[in-house]
N, CA, C, O and CB atoms as a CASP TS submission, in Angstrom:
PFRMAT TS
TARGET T0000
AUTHOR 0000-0000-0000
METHOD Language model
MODEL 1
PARENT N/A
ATOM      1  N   UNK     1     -13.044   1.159 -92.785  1.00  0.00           N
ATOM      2  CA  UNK     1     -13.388   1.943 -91.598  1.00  0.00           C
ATOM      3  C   UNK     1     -12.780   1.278 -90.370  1.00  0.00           C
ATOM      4  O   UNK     1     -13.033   0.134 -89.993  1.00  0.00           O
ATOM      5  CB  UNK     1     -14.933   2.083 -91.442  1.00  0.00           C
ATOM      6  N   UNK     2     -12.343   1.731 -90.069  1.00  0.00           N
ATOM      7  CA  UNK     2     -11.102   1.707 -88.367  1.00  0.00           C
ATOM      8  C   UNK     2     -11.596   2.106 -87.485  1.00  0.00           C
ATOM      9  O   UNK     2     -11.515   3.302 -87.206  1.00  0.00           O
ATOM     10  CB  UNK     2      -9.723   2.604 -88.157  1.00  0.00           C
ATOM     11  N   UNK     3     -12.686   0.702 -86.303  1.00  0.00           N
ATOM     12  CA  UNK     3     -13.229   1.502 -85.009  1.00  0.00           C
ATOM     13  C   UNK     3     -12.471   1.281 -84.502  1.00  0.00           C
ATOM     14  O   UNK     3     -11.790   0.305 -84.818  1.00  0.00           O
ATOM     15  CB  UNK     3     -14.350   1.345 -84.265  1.00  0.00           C
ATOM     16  N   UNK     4     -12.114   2.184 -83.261  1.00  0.00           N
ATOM     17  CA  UNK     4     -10.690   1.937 -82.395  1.00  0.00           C
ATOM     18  C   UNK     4     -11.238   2.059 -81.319  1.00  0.00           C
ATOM     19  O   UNK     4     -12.354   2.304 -81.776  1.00  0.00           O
ATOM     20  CB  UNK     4      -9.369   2.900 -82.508  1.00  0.00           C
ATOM     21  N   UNK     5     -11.403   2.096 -80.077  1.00  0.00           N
ATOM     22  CA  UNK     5     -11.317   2.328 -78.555  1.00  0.00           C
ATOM     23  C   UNK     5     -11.474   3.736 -78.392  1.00  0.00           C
ATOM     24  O   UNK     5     -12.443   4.218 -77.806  1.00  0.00           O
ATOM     25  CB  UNK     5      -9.956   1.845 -77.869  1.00  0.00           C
ATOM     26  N   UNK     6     -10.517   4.438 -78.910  1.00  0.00           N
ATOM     27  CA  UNK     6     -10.257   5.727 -78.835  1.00  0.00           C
ATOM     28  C   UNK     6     -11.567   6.283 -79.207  1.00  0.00           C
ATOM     29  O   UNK     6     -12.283   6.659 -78.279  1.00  0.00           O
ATOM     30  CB  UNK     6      -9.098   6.159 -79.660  1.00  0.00           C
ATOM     31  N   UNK     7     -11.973   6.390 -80.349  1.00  0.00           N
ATOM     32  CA  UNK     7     -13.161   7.086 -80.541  1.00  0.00           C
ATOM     33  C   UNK     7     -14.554   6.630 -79.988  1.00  0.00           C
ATOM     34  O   UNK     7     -15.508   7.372 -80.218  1.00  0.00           O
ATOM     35  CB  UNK     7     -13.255   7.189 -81.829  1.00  0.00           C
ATOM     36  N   UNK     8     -14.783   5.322 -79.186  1.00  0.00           N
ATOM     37  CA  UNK     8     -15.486   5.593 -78.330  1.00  0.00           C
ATOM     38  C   UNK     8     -15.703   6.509 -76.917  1.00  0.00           C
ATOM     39  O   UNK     8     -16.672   7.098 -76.437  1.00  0.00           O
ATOM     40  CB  UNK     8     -15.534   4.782 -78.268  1.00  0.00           C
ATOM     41  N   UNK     9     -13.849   6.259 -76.373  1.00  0.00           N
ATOM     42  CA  UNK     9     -13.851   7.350 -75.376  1.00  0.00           C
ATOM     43  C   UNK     9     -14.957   8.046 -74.896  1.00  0.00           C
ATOM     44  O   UNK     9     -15.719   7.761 -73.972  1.00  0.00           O
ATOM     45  CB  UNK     9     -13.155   8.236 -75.771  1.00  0.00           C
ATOM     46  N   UNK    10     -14.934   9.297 -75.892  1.00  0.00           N
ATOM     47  CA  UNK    10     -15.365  10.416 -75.198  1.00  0.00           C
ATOM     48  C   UNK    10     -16.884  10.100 -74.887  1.00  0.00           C
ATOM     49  O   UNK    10     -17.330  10.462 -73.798  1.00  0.00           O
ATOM     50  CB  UNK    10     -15.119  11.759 -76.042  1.00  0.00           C
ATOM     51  N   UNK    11     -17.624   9.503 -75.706  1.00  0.00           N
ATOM     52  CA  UNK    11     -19.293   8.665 -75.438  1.00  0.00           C
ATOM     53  C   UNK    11     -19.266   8.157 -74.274  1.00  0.00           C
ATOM     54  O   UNK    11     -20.139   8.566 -73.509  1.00  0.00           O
ATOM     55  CB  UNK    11     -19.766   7.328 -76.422  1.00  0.00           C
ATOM     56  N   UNK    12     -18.313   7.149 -73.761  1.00  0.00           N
ATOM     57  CA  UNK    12     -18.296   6.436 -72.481  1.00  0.00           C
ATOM     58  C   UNK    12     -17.674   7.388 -71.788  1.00  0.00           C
ATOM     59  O   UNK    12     -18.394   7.445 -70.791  1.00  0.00           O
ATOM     60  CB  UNK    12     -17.624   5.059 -72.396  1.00  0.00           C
ATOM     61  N   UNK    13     -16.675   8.319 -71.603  1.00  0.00           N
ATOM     62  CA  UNK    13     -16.338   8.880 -70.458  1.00  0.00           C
ATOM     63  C   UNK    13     -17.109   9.838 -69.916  1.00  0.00           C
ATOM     64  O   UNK    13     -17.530   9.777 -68.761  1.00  0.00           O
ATOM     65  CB  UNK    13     -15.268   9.302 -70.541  1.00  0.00           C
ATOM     66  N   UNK    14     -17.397  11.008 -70.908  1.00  0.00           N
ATOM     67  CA  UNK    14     -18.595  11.813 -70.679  1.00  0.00           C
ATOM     68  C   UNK    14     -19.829  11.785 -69.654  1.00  0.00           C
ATOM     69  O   UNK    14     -19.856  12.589 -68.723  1.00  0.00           O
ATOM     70  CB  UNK    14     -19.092  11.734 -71.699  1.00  0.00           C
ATOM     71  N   UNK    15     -20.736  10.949 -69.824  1.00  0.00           N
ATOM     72  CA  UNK    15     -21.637  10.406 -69.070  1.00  0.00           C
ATOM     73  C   UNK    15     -21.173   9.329 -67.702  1.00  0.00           C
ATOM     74  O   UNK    15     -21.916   8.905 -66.816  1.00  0.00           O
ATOM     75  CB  UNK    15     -22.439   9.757 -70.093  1.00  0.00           C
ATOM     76  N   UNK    16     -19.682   9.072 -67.893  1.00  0.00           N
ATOM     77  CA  UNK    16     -19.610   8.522 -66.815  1.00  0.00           C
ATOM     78  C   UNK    16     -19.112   9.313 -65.678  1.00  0.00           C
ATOM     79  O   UNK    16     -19.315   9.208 -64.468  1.00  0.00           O
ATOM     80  CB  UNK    16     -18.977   7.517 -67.010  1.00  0.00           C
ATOM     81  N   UNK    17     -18.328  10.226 -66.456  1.00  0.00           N
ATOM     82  CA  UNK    17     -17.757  11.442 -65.202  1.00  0.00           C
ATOM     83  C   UNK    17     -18.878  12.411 -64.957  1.00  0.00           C
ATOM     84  O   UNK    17     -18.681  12.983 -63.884  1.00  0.00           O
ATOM     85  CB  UNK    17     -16.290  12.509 -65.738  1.00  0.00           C
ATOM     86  N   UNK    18     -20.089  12.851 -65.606  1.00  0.00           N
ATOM     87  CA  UNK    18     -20.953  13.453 -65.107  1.00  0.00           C
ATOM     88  C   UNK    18     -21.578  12.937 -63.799  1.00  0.00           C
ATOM     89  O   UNK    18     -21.720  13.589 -62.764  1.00  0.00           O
ATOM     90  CB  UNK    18     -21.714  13.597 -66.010  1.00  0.00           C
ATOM     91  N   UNK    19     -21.985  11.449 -64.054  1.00  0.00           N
ATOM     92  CA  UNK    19     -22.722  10.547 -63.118  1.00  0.00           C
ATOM     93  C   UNK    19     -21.511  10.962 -61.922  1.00  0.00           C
ATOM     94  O   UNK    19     -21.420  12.001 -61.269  1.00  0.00           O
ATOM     95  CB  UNK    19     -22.942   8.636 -63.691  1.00  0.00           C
ATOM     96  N   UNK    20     -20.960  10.191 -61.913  1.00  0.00           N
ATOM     97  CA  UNK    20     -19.625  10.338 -60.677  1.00  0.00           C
ATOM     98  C   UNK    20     -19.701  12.133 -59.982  1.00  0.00           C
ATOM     99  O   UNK    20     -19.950  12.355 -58.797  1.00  0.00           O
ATOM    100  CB  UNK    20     -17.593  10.047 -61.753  1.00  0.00           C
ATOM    101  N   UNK    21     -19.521  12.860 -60.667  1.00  0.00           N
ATOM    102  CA  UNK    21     -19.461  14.344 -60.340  1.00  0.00           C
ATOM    103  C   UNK    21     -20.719  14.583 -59.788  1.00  0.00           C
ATOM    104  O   UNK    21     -20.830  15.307 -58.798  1.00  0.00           O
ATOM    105  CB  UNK    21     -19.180  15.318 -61.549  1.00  0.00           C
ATOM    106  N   UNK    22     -21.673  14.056 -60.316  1.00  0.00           N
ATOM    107  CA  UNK    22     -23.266  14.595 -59.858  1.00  0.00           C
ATOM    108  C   UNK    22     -23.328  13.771 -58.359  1.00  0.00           C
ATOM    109  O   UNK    22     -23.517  14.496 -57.383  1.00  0.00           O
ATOM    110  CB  UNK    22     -24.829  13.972 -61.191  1.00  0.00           C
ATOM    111  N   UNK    23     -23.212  12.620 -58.167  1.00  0.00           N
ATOM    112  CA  UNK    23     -23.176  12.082 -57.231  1.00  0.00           C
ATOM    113  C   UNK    23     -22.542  12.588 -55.828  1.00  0.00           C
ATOM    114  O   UNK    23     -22.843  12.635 -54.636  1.00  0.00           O
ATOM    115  CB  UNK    23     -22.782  11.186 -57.667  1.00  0.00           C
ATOM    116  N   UNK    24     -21.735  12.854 -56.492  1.00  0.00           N
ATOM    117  CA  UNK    24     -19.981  13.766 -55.575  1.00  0.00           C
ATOM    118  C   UNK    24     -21.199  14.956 -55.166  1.00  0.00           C
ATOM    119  O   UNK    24     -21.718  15.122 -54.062  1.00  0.00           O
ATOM    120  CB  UNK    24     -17.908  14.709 -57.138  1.00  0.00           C
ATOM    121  N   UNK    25     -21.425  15.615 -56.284  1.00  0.00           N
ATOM    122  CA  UNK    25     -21.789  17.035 -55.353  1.00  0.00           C
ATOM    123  C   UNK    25     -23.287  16.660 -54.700  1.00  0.00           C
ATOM    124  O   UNK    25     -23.719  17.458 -53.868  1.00  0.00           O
ATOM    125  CB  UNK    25     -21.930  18.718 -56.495  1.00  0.00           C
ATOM    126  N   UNK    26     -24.006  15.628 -54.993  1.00  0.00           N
ATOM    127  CA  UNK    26     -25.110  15.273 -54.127  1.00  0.00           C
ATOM    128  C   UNK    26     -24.860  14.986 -52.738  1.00  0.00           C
ATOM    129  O   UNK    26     -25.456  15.556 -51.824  1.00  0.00           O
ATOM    130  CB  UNK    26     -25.730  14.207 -54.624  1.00  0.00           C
ATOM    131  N   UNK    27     -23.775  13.895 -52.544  1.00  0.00           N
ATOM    132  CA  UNK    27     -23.476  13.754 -51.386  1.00  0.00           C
ATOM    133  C   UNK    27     -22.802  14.805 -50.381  1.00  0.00           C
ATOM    134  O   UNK    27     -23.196  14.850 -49.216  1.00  0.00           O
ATOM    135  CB  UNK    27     -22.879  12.827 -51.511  1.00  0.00           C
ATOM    136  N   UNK    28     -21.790  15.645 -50.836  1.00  0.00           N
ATOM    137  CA  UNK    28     -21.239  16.768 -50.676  1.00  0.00           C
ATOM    138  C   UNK    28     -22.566  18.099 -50.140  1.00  0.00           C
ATOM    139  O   UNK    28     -22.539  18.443 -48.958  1.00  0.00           O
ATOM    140  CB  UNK    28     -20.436  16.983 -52.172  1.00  0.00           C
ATOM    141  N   UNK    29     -23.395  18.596 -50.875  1.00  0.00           N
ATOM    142  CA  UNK    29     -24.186  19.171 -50.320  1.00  0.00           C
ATOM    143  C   UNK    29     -25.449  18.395 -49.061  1.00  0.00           C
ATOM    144  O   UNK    29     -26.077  19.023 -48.209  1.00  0.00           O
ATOM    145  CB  UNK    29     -24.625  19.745 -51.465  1.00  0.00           C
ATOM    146  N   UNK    30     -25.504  16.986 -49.312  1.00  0.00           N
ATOM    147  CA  UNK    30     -26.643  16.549 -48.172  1.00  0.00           C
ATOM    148  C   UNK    30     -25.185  16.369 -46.975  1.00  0.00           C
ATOM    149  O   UNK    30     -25.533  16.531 -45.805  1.00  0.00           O
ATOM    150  CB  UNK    30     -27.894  14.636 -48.663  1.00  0.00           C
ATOM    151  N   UNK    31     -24.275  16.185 -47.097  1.00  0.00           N
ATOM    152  CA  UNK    31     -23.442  16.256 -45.846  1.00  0.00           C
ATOM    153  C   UNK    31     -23.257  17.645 -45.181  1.00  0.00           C
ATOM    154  O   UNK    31     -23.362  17.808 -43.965  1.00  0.00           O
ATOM    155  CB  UNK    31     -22.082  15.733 -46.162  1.00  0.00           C
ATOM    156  N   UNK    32     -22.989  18.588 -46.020  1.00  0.00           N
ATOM    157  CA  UNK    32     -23.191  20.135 -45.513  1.00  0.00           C
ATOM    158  C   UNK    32     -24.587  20.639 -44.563  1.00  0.00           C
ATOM    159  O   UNK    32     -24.663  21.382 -43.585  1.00  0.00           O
ATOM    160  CB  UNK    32     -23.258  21.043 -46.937  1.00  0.00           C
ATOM    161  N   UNK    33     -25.558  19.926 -45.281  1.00  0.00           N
ATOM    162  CA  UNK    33     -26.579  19.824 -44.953  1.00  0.00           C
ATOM    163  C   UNK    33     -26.871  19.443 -43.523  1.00  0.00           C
ATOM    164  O   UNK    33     -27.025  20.269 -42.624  1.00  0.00           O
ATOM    165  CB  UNK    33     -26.988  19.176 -45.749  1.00  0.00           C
ATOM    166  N   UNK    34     -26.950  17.891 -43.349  1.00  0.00           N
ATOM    167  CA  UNK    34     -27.262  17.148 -42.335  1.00  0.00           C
ATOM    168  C   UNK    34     -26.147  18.152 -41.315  1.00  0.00           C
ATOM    169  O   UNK    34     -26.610  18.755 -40.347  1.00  0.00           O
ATOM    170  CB  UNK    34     -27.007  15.338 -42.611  1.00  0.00           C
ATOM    171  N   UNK    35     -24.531  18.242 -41.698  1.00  0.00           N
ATOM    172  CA  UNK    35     -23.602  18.970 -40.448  1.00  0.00           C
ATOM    173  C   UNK    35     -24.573  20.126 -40.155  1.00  0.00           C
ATOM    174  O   UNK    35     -24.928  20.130 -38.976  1.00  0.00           O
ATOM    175  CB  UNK    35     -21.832  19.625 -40.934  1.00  0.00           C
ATOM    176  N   UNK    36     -25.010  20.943 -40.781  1.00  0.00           N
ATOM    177  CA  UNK    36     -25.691  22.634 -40.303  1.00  0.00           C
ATOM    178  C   UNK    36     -27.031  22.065 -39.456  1.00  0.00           C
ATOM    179  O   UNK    36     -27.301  22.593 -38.377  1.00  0.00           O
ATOM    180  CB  UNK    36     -26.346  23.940 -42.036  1.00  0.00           C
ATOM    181  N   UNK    37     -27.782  21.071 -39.933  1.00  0.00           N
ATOM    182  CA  UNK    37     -28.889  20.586 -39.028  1.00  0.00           C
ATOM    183  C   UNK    37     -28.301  20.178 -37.261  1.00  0.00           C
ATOM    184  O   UNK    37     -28.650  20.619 -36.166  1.00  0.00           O
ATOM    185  CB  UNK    37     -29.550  19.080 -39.897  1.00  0.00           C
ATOM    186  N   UNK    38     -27.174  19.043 -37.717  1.00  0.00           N
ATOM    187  CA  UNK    38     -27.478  18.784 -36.426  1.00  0.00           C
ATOM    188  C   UNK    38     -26.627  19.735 -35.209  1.00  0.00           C
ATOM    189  O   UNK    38     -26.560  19.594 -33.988  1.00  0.00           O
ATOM    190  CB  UNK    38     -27.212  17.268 -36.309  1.00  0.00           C
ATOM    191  N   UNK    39     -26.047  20.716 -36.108  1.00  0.00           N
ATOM    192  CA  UNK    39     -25.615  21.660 -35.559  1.00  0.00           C
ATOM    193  C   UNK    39     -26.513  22.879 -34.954  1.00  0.00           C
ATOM    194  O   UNK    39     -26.129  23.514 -33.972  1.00  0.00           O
ATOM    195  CB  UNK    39     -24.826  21.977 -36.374  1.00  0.00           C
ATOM    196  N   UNK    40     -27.331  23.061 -35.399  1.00  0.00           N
ATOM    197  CA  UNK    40     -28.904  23.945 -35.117  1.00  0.00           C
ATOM    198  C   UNK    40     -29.459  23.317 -33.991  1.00  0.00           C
ATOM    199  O   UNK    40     -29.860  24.015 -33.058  1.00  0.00           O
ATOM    200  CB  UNK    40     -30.180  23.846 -36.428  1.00  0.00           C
ATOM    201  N   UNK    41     -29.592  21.234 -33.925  1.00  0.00           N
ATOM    202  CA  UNK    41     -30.349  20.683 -33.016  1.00  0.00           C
ATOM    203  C   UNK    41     -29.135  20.899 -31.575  1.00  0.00           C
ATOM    204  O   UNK    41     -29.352  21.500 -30.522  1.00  0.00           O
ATOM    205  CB  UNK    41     -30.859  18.974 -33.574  1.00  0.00           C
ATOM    206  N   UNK    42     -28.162  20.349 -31.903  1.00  0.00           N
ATOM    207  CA  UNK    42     -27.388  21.176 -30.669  1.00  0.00           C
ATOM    208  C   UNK    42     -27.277  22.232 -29.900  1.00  0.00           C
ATOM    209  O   UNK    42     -26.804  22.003 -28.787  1.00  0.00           O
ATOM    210  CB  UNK    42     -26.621  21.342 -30.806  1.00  0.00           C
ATOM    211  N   UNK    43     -27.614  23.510 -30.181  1.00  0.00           N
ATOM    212  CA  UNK    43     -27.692  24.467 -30.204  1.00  0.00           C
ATOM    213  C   UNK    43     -28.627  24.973 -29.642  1.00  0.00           C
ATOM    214  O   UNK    43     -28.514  25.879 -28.816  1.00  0.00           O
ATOM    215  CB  UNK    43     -27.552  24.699 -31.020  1.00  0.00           C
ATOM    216  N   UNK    44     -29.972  24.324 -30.103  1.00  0.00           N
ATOM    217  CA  UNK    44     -31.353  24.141 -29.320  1.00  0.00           C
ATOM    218  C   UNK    44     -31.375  23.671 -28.231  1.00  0.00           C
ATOM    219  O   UNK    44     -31.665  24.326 -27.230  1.00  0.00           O
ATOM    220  CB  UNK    44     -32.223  23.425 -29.840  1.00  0.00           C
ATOM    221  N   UNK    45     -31.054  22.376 -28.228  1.00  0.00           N
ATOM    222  CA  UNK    45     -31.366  21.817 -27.055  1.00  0.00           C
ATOM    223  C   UNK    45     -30.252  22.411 -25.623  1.00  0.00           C
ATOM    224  O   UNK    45     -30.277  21.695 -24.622  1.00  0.00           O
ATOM    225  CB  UNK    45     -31.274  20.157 -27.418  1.00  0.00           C
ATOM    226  N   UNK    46     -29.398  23.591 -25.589  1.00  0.00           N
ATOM    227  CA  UNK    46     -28.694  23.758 -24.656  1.00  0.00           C
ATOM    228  C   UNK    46     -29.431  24.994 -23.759  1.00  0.00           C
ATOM    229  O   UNK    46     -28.915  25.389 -22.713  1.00  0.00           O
ATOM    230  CB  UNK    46     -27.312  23.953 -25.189  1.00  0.00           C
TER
END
């Protein structure tokens, strides 16, 4: 039996590009976020 690198791959990449992607769009939507807020508080206060 021949473990190689290769066939771990997809186990380790999988879960690591999810993490990375999930993160990405977490930060990505609380930045959309916070911009439309303090864009509302601007807006108010004029």
């Amino acid at each position: 039996m021949d473990i190689n690198w290769v066939n771990f791959f997809p186990i380790v990449f999988l879960p690591f590009k999810l993490i990375v992607l999930g993160v990405g769009m977490y930060f990505a939507i609380k930045w959309h976020y916070d911009q439309d807020k303090k864009k509302k508080e601007e807006s108010a206060g004029q």
